[in-house]
C-alpha positions as a Markdown table, in Angstrom:
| # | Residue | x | y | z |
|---|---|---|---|---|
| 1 | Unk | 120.6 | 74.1 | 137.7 |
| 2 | Unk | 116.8 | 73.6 | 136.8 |
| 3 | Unk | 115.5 | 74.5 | 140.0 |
| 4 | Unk | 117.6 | 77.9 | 139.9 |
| 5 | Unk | 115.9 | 78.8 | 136.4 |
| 6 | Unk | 112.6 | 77.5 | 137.9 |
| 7 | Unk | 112.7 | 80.1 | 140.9 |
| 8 | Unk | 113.9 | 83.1 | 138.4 |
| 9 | Unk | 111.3 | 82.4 | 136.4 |
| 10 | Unk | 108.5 | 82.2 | 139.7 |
| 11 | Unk | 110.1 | 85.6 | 140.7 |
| 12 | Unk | 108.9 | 87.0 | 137.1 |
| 13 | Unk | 105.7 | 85.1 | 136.6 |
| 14 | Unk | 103.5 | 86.3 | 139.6 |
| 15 | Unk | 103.7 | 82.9 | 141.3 |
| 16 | Unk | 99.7 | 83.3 | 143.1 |
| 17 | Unk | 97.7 | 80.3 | 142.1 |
| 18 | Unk | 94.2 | 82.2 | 141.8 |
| 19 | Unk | 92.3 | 81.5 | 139.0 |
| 20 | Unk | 91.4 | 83.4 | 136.3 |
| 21 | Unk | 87.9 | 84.6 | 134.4 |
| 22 | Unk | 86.8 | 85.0 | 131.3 |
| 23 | Unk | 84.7 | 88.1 | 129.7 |
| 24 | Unk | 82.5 | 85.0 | 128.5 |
| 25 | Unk | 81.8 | 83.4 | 132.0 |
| 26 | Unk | 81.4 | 87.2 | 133.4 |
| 27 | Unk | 78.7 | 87.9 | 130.9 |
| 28 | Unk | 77.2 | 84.5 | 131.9 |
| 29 | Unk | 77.0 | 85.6 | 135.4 |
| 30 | Unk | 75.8 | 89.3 | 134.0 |
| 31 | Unk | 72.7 | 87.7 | 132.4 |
| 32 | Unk | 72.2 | 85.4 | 135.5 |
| 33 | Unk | 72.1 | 88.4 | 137.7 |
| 34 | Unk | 69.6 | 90.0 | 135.4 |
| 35 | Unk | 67.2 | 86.8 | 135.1 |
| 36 | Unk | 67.5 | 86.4 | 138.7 |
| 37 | Unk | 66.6 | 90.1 | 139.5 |
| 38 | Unk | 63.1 | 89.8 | 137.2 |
| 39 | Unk | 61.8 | 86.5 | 139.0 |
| 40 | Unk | 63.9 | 84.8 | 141.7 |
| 41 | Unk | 63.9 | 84.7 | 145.6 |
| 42 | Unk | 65.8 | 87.2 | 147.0 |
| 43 | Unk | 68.5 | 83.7 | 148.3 |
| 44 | Unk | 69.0 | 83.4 | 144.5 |
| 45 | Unk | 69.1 | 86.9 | 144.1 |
| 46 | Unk | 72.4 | 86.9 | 146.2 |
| 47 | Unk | 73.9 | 84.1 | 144.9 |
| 48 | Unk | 74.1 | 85.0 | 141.6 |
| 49 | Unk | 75.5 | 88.7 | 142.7 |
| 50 | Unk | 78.2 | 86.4 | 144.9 |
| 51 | Unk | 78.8 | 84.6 | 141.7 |
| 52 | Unk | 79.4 | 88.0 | 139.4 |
| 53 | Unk | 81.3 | 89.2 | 142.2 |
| 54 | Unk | 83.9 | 86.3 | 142.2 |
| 55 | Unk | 84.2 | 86.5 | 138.2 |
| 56 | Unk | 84.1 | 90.5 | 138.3 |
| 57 | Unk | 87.7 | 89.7 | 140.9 |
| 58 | Unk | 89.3 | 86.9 | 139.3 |
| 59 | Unk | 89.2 | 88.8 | 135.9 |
| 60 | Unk | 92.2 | 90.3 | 134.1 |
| 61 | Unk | 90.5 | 93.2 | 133.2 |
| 62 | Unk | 91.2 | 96.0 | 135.9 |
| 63 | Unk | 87.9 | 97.8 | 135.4 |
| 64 | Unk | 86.4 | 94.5 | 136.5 |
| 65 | Unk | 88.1 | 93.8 | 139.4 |
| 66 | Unk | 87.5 | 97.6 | 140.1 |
| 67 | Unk | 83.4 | 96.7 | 139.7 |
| 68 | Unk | 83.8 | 93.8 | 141.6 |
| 69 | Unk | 85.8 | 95.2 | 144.7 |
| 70 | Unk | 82.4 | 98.1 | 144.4 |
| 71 | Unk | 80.3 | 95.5 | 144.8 |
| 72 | Unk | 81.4 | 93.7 | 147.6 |
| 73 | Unk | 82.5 | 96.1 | 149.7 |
| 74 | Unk | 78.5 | 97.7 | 149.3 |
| 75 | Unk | 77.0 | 94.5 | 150.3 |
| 76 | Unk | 79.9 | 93.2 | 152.8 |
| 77 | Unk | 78.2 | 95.7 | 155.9 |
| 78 | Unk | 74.1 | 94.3 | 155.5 |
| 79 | Unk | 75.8 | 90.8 | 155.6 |
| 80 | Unk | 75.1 | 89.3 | 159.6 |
| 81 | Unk | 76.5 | 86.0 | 158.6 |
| 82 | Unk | 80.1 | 85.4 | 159.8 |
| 83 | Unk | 80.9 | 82.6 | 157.5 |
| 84 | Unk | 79.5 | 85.0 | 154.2 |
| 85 | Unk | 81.2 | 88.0 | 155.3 |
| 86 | Unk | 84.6 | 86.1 | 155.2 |
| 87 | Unk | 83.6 | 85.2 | 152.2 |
| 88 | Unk | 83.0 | 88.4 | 151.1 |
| 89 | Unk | 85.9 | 90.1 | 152.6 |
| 90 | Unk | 88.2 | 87.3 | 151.5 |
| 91 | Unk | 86.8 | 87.9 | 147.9 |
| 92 | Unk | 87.6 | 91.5 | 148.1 |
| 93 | Unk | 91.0 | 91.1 | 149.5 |
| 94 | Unk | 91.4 | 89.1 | 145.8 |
| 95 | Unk | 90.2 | 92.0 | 144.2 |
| 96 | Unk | 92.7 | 93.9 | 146.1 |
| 97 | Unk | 95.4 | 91.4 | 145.5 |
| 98 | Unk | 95.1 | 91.7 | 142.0 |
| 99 | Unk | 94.4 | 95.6 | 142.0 |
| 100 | Unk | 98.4 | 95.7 | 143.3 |
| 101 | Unk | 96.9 | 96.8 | 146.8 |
| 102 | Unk | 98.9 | 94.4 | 148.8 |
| 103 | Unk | 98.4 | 95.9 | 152.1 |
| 104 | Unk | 94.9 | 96.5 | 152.1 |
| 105 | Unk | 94.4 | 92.9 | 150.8 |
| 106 | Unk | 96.5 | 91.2 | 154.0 |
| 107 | Unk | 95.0 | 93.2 | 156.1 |
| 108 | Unk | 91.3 | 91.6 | 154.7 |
| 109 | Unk | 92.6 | 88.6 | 154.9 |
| 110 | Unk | 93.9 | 88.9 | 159.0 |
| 111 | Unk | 90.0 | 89.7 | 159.6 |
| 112 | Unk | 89.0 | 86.6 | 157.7 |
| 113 | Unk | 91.4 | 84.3 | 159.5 |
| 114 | Unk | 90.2 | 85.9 | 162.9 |
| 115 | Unk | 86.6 | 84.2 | 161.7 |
| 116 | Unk | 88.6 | 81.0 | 160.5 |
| 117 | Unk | 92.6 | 80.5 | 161.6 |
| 118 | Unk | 92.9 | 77.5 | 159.4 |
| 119 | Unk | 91.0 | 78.6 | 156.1 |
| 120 | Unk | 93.4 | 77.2 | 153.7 |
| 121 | Unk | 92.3 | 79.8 | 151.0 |
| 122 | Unk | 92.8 | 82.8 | 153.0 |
| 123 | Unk | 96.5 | 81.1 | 154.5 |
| 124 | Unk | 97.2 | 80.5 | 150.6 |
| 125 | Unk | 96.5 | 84.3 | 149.8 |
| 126 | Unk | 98.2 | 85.6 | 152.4 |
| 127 | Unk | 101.6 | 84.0 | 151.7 |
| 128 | Unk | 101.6 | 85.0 | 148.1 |
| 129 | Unk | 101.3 | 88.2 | 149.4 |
| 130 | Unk | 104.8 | 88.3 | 151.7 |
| 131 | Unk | 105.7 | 86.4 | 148.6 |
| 132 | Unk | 105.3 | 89.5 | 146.9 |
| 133 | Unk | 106.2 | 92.0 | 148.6 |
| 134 | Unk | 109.4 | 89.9 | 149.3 |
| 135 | Unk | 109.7 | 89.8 | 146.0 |
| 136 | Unk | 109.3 | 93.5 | 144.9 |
| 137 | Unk | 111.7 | 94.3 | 147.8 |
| 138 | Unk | 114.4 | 92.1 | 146.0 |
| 139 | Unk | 113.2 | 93.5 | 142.5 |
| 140 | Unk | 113.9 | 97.2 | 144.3 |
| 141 | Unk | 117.1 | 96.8 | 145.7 |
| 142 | Unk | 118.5 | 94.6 | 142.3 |
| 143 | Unk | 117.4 | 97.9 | 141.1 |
| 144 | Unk | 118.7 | 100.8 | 143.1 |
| 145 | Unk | 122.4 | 98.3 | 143.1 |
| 146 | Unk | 122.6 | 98.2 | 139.5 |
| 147 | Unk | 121.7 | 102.5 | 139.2 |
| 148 | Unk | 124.2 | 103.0 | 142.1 |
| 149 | Unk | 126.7 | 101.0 | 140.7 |
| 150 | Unk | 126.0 | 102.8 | 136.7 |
| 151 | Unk | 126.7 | 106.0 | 138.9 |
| 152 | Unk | 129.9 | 104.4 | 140.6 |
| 153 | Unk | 131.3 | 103.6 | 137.3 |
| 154 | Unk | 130.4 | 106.5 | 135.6 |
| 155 | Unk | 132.4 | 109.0 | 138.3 |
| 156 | Unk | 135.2 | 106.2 | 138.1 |
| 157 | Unk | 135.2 | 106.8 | 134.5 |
| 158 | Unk | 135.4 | 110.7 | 134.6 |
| 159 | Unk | 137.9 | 110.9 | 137.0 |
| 160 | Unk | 140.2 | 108.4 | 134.6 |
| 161 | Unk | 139.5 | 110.4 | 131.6 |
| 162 | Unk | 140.5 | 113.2 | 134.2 |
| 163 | Unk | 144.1 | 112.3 | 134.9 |
């Protein structure tokens, strides 16, 4: 009986096991940015932006996945490393993930496992995405049953009150 309320309350919860980011450890990652731009190499340059960009798409705040997704995607074509543009696309397909963009974010992730079949992070991803969209579809159609079957009983009740 446990394990049944367990799995109704995964279907509500969101399930994904992606972390999450504070505004503090994005504003840490803000002023890095800035303090690397006015005297760093242009290696720690990147890093630091790679850094905001993970917090900006692991944040609960929409606008900063939305800054986040902005960023990655403008750096993701000048990027001639294979292993840092899966990177980079994987993060975006997080951004995407949590954004409500399911499709565009499994469809990231497909061109990151074509770099790397067995990248655990991207596999992880990808499945709480059918998860998902399985789960929606279930949501839907519990949905659409219970307004067809209000309708159902409604007409039943007019044509009682009828006769």
């Amino acid at each position: 009986m446990s394990h049944f309320f367990q799995s109704v309350t995964s279907i509500f919860s969101g399930g994904d096991q992606l972390p999450w980011c504070s505004r503090d450890v994005i504003a840490g990652c803000e002023k890095e940015v800035t303090e690397a731009a006015n005297d760093s190499s242009d290696e720690a340059k990147n890093e630091s932006i790679m850094r905001l960009s993970w917090a900006l798409v692991h944040s609960r705040q929409s606008d900063d996945v939305q800054r986040g997704i902005a960023m990655l995607e403008a750096s993701v074509d000048n990027t001639s490393s294979p292993l840092k543009r899966r990177e980079k696309q994987y993060l975006i397909a997080v951004g995407y993930y949590r954004s409500g963009d399911f499709a565009r974010s499994r469809q990231l992730l497909e061109q990151c496992l074509e770099i790397a079949p067995d990248w655990r992070q991207a596999l992880s991803l990808k499945k709480a995405i059918e998860d998902r969209i399985t789960k929606d579809g279930v949501i839907g159609i519990g949905i659409t049953a219970a307004a067809v079957a209000l309708i159902a009983g409604g007409i039943a009740a007019a044509l009682i009150r009828k006769k």
